[in-house]
VOPAGU-2260 file (C-alpha; in pm, 1 decimal, decimal comma):
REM VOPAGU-2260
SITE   aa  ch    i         X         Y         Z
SITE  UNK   A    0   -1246,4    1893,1   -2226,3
SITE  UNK   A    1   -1327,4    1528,2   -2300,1
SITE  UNK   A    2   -1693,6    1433,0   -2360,1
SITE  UNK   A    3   -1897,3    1255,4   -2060,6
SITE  UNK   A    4   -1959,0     884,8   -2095,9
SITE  UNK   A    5   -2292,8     718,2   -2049,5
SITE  UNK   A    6   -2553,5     831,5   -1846,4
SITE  UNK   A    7   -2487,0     476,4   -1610,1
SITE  UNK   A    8   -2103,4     569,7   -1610,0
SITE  UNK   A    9   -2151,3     886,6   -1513,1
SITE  UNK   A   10   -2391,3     771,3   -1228,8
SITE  UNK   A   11   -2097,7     529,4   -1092,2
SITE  UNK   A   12   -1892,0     782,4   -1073,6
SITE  UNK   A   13   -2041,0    1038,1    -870,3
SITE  UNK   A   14   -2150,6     754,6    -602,1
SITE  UNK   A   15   -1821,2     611,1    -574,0
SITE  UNK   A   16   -1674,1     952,1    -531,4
SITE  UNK   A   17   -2021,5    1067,6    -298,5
SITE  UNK   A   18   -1933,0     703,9    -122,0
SITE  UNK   A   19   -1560,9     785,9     -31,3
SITE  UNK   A   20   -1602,1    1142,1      45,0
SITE  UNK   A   21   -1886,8    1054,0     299,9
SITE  UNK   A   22   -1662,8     783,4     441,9
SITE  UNK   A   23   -1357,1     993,6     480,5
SITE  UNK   A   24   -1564,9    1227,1     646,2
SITE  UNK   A   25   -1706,9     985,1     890,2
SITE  UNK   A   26   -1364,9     821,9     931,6
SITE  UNK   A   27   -1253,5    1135,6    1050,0
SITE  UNK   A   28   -1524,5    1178,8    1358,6
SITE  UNK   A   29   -1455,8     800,9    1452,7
SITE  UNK   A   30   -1109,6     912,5    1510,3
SITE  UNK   A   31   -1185,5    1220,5    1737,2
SITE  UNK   A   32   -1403,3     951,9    1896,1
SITE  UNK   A   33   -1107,0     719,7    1962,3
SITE  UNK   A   34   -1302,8     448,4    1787,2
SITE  UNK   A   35   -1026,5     405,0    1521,7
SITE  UNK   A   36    -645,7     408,8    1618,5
SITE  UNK   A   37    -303,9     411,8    1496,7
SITE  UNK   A   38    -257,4     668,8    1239,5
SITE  UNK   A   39    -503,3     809,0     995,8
SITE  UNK   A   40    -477,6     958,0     641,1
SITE  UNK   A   41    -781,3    1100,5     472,5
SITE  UNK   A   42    -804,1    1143,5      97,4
SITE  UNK   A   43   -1078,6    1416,6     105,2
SITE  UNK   A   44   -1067,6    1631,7    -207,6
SITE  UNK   A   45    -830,0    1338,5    -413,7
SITE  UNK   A   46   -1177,1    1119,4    -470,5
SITE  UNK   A   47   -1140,8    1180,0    -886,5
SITE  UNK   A   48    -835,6    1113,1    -898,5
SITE  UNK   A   49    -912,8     754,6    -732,6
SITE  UNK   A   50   -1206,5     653,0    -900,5
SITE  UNK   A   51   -1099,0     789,4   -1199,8
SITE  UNK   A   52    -787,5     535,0   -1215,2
SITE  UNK   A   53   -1052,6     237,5   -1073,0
SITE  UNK   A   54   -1289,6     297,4   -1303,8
SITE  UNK   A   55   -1084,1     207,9   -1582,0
SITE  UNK   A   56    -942,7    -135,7   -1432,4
SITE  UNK   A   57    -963,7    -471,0   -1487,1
SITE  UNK   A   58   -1097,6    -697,4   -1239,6
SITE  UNK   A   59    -786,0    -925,0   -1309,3
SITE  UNK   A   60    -546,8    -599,3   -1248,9
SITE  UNK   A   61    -329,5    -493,6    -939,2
SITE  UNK   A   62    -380,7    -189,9    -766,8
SITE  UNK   A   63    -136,4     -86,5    -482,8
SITE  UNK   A   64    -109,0     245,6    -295,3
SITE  UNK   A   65      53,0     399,5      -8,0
SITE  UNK   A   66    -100,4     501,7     348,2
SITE  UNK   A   67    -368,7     726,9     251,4
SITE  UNK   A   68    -627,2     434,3      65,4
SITE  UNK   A   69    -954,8     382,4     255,4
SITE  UNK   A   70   -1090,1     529,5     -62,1
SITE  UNK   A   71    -895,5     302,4    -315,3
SITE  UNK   A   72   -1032,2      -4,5    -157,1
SITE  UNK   A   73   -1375,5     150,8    -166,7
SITE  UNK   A   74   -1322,9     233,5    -532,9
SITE  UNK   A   75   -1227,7    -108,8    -590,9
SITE  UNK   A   76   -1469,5    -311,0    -454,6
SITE  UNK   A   77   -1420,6    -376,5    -127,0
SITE  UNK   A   78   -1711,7    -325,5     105,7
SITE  UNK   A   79   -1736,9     -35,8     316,8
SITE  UNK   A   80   -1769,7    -209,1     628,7
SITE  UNK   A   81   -1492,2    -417,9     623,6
SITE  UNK   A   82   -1294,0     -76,3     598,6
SITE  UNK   A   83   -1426,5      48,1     895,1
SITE  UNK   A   84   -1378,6    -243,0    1092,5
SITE  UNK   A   85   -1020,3    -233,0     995,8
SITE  UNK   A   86   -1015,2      86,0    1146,4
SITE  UNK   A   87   -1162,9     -22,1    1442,4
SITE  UNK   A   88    -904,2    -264,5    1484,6
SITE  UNK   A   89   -1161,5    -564,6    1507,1
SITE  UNK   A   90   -1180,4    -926,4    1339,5
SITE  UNK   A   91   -1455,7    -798,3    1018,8
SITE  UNK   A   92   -1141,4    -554,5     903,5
SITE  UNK   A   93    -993,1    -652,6     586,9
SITE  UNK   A   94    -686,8    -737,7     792,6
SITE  UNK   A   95    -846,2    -902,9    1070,3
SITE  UNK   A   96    -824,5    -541,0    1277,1
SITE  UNK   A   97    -434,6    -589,0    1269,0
SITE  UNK   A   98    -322,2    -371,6    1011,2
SITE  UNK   A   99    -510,5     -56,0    1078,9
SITE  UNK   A  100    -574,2     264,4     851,3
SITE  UNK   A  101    -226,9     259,4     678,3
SITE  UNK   A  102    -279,2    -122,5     548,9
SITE  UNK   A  103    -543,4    -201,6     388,0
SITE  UNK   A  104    -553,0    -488,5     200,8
SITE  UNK   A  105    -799,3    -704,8      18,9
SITE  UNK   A  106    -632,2    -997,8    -203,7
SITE  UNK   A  107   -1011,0   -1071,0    -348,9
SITE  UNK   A  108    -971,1    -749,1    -540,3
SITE  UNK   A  109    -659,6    -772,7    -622,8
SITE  UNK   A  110    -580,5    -454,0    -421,4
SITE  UNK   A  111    -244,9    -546,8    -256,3
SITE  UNK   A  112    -236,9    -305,7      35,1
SITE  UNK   A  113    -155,0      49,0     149,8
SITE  UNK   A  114     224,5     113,6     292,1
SITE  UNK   A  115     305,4     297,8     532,6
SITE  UNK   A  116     675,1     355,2     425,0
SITE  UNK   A  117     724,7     600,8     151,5
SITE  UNK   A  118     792,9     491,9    -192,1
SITE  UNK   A  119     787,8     103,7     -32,1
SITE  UNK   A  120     513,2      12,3    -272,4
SITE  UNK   A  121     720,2     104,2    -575,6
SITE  UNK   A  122     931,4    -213,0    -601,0
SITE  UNK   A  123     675,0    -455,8    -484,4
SITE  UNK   A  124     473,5    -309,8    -781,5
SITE  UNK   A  125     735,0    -442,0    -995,5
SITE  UNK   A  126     711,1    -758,4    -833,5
SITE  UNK   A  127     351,9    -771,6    -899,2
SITE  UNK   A  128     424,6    -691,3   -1217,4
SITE  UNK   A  129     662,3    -907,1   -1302,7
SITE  UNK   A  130     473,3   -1239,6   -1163,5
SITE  UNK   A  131     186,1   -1156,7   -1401,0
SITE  UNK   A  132     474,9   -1186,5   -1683,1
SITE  UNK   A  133     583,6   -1552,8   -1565,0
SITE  UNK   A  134     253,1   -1630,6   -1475,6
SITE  UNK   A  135     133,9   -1586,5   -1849,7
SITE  UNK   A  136    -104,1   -1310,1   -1723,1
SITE  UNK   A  137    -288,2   -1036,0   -1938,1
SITE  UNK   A  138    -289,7    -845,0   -1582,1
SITE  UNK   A  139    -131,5    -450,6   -1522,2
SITE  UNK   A  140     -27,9    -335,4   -1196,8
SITE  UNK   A  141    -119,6     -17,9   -1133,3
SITE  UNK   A  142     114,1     154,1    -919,3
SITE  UNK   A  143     -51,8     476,4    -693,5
SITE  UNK   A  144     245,7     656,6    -454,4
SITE  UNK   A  145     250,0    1067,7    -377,1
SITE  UNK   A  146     505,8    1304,1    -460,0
SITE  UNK   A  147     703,0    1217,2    -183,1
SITE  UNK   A  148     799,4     921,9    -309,1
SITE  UNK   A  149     935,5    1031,0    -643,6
SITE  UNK   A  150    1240,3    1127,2    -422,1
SITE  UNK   A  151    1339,1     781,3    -271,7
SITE  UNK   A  152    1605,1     555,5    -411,1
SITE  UNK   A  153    1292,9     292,9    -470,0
SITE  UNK   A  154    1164,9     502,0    -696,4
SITE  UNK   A  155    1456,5     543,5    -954,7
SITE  UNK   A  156    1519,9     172,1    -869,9
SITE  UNK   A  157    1206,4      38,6    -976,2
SITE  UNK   A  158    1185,2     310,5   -1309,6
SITE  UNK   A  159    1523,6     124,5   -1415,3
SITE  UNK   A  160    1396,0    -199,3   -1389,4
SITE  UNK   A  161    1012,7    -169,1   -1537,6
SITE  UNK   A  162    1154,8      21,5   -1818,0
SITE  UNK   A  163    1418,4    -291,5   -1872,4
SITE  UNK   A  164    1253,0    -596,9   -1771,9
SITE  UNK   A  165     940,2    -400,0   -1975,0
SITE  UNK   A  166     722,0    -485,9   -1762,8
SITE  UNK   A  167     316,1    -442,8   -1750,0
SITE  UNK   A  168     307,9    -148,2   -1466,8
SITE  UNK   A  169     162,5     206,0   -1477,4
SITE  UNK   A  170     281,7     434,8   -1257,8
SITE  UNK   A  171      65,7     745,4   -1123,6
SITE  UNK   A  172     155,6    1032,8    -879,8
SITE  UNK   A  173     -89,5    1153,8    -673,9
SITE  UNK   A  174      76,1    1534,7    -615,7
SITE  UNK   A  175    -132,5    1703,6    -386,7
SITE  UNK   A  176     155,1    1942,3    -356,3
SITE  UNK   A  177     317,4    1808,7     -28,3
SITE  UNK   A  178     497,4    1564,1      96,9
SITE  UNK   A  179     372,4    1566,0     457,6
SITE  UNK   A  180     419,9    1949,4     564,0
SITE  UNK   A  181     683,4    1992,6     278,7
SITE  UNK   A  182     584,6    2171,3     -29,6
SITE  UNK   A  183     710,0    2063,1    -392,2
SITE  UNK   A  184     904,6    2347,0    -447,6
SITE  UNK   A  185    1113,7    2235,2    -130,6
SITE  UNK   A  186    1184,4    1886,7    -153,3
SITE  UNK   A  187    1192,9    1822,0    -529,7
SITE  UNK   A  188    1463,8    1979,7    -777,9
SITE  UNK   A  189    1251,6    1888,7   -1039,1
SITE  UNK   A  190     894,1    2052,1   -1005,2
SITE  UNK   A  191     754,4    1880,1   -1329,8
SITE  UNK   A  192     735,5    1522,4   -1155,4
SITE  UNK   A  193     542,3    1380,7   -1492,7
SITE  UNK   A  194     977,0    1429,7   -1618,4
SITE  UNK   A  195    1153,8    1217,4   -1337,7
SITE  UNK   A  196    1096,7     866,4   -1482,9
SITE  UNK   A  197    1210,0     959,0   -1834,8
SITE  UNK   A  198    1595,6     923,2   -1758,8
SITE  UNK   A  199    1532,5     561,0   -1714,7
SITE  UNK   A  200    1315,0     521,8   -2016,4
SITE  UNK   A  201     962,6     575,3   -1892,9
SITE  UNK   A  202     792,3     855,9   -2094,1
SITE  UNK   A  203     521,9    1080,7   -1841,0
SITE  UNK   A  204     276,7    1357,3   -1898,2
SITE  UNK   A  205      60,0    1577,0   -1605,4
SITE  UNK   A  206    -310,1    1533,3   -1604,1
SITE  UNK   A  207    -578,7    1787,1   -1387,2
SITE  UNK   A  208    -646,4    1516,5   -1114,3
SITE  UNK   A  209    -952,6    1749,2   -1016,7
SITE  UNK   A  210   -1123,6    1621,6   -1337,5
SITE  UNK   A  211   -1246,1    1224,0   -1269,2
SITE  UNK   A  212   -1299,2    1264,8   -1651,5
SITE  UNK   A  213    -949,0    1334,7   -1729,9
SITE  UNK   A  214    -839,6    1096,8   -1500,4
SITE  UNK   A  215    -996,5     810,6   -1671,9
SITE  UNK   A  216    -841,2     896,1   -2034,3
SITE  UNK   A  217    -481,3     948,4   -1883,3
SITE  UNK   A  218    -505,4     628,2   -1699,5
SITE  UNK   A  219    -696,5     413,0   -2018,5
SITE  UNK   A  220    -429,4     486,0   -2259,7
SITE  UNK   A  221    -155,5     428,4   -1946,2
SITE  UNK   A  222    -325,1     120,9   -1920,1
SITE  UNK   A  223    -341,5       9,4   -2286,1
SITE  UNK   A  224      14,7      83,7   -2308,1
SITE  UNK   A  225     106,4    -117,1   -1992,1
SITE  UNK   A  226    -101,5    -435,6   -2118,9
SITE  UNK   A  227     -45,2    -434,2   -2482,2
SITE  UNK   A  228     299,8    -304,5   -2553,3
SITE  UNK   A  229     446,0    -360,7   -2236,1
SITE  UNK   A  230     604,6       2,7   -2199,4
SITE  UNK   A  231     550,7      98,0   -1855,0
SITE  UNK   A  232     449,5     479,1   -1834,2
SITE  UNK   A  233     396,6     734,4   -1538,8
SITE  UNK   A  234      92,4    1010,5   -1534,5
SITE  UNK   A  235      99,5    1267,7   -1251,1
SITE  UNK   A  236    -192,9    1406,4   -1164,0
SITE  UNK   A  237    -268,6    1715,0    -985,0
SITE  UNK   A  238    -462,4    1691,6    -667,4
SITE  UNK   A  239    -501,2    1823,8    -367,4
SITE  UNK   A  240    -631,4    1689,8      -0,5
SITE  UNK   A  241    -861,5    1907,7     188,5
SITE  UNK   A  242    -763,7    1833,3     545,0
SITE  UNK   A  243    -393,8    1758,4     723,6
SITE  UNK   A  244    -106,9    1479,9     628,2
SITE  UNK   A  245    -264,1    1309,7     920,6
SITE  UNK   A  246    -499,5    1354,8    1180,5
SITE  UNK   A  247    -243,6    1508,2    1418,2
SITE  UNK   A  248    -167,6    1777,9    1143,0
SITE  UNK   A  249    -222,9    2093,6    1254,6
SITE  UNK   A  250    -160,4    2273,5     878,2
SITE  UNK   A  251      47,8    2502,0     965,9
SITE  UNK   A  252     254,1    2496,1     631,6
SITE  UNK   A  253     -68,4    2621,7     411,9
SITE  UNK   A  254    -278,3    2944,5     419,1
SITE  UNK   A  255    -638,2    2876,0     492,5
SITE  UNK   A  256    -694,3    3096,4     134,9
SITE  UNK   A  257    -509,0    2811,3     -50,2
SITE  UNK   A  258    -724,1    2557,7      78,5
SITE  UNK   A  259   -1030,5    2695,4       8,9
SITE  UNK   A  260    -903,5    2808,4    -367,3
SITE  UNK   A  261    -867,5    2447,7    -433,7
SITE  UNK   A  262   -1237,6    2366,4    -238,4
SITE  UNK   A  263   -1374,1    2558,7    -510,4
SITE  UNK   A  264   -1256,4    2356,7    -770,7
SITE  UNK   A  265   -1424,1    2017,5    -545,8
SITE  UNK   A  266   -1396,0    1710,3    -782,8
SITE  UNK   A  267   -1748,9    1598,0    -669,6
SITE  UNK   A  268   -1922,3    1953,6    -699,8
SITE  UNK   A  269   -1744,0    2025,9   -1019,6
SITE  UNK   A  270   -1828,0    1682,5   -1171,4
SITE  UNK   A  271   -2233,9    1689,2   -1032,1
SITE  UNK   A  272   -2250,5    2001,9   -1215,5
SITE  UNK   A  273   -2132,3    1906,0   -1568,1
SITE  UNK   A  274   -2366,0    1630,5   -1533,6
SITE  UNK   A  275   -2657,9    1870,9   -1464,2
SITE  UNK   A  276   -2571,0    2141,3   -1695,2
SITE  UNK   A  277   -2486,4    1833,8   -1973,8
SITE  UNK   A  278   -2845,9    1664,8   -1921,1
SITE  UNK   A  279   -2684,6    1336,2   -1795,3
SITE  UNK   A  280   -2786,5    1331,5   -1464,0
SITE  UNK   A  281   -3089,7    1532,5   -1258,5
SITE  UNK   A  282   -3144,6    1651,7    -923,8
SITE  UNK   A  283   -3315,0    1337,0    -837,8
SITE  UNK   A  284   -3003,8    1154,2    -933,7
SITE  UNK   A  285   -2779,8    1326,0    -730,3
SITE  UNK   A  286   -3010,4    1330,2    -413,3
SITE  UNK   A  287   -3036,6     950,6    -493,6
SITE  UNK   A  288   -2643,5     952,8    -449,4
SITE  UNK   A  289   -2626,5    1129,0    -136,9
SITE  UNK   A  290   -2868,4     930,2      44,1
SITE  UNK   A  291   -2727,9     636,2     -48,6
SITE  UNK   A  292   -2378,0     724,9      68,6
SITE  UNK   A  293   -2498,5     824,5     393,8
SITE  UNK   A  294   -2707,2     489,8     431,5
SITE  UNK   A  295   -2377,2     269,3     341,9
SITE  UNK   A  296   -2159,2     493,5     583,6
SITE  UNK   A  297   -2429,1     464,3     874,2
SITE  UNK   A  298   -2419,4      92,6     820,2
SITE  UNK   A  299   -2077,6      85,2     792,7
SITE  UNK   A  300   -2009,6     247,1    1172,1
SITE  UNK   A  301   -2282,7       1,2    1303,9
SITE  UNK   A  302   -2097,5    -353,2    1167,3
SITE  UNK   A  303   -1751,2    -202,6    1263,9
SITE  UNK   A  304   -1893,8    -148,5    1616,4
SITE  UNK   A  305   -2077,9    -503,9    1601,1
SITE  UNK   A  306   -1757,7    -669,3    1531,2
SITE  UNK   A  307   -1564,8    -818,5    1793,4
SITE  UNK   A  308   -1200,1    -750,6    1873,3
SITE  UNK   A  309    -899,4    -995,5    1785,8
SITE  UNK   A  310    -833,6   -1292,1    2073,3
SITE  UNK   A  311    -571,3   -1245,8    2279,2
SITE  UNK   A  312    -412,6   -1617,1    2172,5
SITE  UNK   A  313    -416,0   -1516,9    1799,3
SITE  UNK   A  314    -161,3   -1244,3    1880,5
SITE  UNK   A  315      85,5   -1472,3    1703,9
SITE  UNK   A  316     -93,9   -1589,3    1413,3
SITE  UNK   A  317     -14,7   -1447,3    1037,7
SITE  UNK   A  318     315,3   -1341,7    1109,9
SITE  UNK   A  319     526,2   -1632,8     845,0
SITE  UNK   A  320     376,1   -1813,2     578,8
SITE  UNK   A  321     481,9   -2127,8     416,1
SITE  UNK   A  322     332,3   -2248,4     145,2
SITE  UNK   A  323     -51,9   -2252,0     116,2
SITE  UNK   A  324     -74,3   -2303,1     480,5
SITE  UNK   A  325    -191,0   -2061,9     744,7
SITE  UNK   A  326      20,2   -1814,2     946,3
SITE  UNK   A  327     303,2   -1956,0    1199,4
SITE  UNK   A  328     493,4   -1707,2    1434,8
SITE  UNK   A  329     773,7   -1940,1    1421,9
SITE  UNK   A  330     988,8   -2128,9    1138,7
SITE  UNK   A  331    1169,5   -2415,7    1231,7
SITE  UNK   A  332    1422,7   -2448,6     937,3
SITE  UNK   A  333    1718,3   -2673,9    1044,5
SITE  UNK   A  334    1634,1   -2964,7     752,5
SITE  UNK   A  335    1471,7   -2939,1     409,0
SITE  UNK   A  336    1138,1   -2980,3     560,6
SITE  UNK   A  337    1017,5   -2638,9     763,5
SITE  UNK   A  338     786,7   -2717,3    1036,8
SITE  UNK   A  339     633,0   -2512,4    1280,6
SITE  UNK   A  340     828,8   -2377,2    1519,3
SITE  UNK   A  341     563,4   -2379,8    1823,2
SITE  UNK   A  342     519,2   -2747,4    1767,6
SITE  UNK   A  343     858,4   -2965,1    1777,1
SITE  UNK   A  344     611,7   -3313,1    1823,1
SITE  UNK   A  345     512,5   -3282,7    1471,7
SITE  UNK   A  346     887,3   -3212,0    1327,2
SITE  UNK   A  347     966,9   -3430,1    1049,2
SITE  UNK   A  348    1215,9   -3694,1    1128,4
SITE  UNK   A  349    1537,6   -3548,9     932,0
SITE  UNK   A  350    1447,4   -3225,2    1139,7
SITE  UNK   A  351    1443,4   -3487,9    1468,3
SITE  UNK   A  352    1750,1   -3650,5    1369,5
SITE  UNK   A  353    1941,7   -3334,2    1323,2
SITE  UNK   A  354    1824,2   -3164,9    1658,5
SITE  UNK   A  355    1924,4   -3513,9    1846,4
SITE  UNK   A  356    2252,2   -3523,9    1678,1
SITE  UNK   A  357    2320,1   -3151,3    1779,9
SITE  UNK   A  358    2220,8   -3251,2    2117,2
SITE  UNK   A  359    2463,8   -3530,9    2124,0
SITE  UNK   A  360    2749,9   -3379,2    1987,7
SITE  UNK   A  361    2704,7   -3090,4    2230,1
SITE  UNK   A  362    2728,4   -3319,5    2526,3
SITE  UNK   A  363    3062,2   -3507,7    2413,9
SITE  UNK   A  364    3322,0   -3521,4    2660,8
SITE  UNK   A  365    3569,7   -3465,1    2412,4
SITE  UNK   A  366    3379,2   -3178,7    2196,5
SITE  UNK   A  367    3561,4   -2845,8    2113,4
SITE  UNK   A  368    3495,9   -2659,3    2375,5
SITE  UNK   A  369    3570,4   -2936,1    2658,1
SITE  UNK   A  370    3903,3   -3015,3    2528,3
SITE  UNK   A  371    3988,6   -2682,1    2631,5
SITE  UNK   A  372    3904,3   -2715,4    3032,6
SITE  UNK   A  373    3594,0   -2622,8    3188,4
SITE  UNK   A  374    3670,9   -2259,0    3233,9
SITE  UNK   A  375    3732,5   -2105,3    2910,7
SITE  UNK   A  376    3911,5   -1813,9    3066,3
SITE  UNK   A  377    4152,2   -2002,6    3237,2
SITE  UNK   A  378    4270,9   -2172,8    2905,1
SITE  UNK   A  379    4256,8   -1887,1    2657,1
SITE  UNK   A  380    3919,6   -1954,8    2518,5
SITE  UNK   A  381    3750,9   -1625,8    2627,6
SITE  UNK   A  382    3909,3   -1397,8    2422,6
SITE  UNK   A  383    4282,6   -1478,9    2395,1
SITE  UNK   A  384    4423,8   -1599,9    2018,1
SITE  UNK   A  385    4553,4   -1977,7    1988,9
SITE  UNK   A  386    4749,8   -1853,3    1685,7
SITE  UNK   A  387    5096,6   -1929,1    1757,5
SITE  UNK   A  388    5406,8   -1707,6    1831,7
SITE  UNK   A  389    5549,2   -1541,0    1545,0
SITE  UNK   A  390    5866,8   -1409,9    1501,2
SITE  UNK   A  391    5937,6   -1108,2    1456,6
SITE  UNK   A  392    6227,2   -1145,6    1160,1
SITE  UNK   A  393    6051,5   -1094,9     834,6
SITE  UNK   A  394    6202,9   -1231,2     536,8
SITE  UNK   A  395    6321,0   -1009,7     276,9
């Protein structure tokens, strides 16, 4: 077992975990309250295994996960309120209230969103990645996805290419042993998911991802390899979520006895208690922790509730980008100079020129389809071939 860091580390680390766990928790009752919509994925009983990886960042670094990452933006920075609002669908969410539980995102941190396809993060972490490479950058992208998603054709995809384009990406599993209601065993041939990247170059090894400890070694030296030899590597790490796929899960593919086997190995609990036995931390400490968790939380539900829902006229907006500019819901593209759709006075005047000559040409007398007669079907034009006769000698 690896030794426990600094008394200030190991304070960070229990609220951050304390923080998400009381969050998830909380998340949960909103939901039963029909304050938050859409989907929602807790992460209760996977909190090492996500502030294990964040605590071990860069600020400069990419972090992108799948649909279960209220606790990954936490971990990296982003405030807890913003979160919640997200959930709550209103304008103080890090999406603006239009992305929900499943997408997350927060560019400020660098923490590119949460997917709600599986395996869809795994090549757009290779895209990260390889923009940090043109861009100069001494950035990794760190690359979370569940066992699921070591099944998809993404996922072999993107192995092939990090491991040939060598590019600065680490790749973690988060197994908590299911992939929705489906266990390992069932939907992977290969059980040892630390082995399925190595076909395609990318060494892997299994970590406990019960131990925040462990965590943060595995994904240091994942890290170290990613930034300075630029050998992409992928850690698995065994976890295990407390509570369903989704809200609507009603577990019926687990025992109750298996759940509560892995309760008693709680990441939190386990962790609070090493610190106590070790001399790091004291009762105080962890009382300290609690409170404040429950104090961020509290004020978390209040400035989700404060904030006010999305306009109805902004239903369009942040739909396109071009360039630098804000969102348009439509693209005009028919010269070298896109414009916004919504808005033909302020086309450029190639764009003007084309759209009048279309209009012209489409009003000649003499234009294809007129030469034809007015009624297409009466001259062959609906359907029948102007191809000529041919006969039906063929030469030798």
């Amino acid at each position: 077992m690896a030794d426990l860091p600094d008394a200030g580390t190991c304070y960070e680390l229990l609220a951050r975990m304390t923080l998400i766990r009381r969050f998830e928790e909380e998340a949960g009752r909103q939901y039963q309250r029909a304050k938050a919509g859409g989907f929602l994925h807790l992460a209760i009983g996977e909190e090492a295994t996500i502030v294990g990886t964040t605590s071990v960042m860069r600020d400069e670094d990419y972090l992108i996960g799948t649909y279960r990452t209220h606790g990954h933006a936490i971990a990296r920075g982003t405030e807890p309120e913003r979160v919640m609002a997200e959930l709550f669908g209103r304008v103080g969410g890090t999406s603006g209230g239009r992305g929900g539980s499943m997408h997350i995102f927060d560019r400020e941190q660098r923490f590119m969103g949460g997917y709600g396809i599986v395996g869809g993060n795994l090549p757009i972490a290779a895209g990260l990645a390889l923009s940090s490479e043109y861009k100069g950058e001494d950035a990794v992208t760190v690359c979370m996805f569940g066992d699921g998603a070591s099944n998809t054709g993404n996922f072999g995809e993107t192995m092939n290419l990090a491991a040939l384009w060598q590019l600065p990406v680490f790749f973690l599993v988060e197994n908590n042993l299911y992939g929705m209601g489906t266990s390992v065993e069932r939907h992977s041939a290969q059980t040892d998911l630390s082995k399925k990247a190595e076909g395609y170059g990318i060494p892997g090894r299994r970590i406990d991802g019960m131990d925040v400890i462990a965590v943060r070694e595995g994904v240091a030296e994942g890290l170290r390899q990613a930034r300075e030899e630029r050998r992409p590597t992928l850690l698995e790490a065994f976890t295990y979520r407390y509570r369903g796929h989704s809200a609507a899960d009603p577990e019926v593919y687990r025992e109750r006895e298996e759940v509560e086997e892995w309760q008693r190995k709680d990441p939190i609990e386990a962790f609070a208690r090493r610190c106590i036995e070790a001399g790091v931390l004291g009762e105080r400490e962890l009382q300290e922790v609690r409170d404040k968790a429950e104090e961020q939380v509290e004020a978390a539900v209040e400035a989700a509730d404060a904030s006010s829902e999305p306009a109805l006229d902004s239903l369009y907006e942040n739909l396109y980008v071009v360039d630098d500019e804000a969102g348009w819901y439509a693209v005009d593209e028919r010269s070298p100079e896109p414009h916004r759709g919504e808005r033909e006075e302020e086309m450029p005047a190639a764009a003007r020129e084309l759209a009048e000559a279309g209009a012209a040409y489409g009003g000649r007398p003499d234009g294809p389809r007129q030469s034809r007669g007015a009624d297409p079907a009466e001259h062959g034009g609906a359907g029948e071939s102007s191809t000529p006769e041919v006969s039906e000698e063929v030469e030798d």
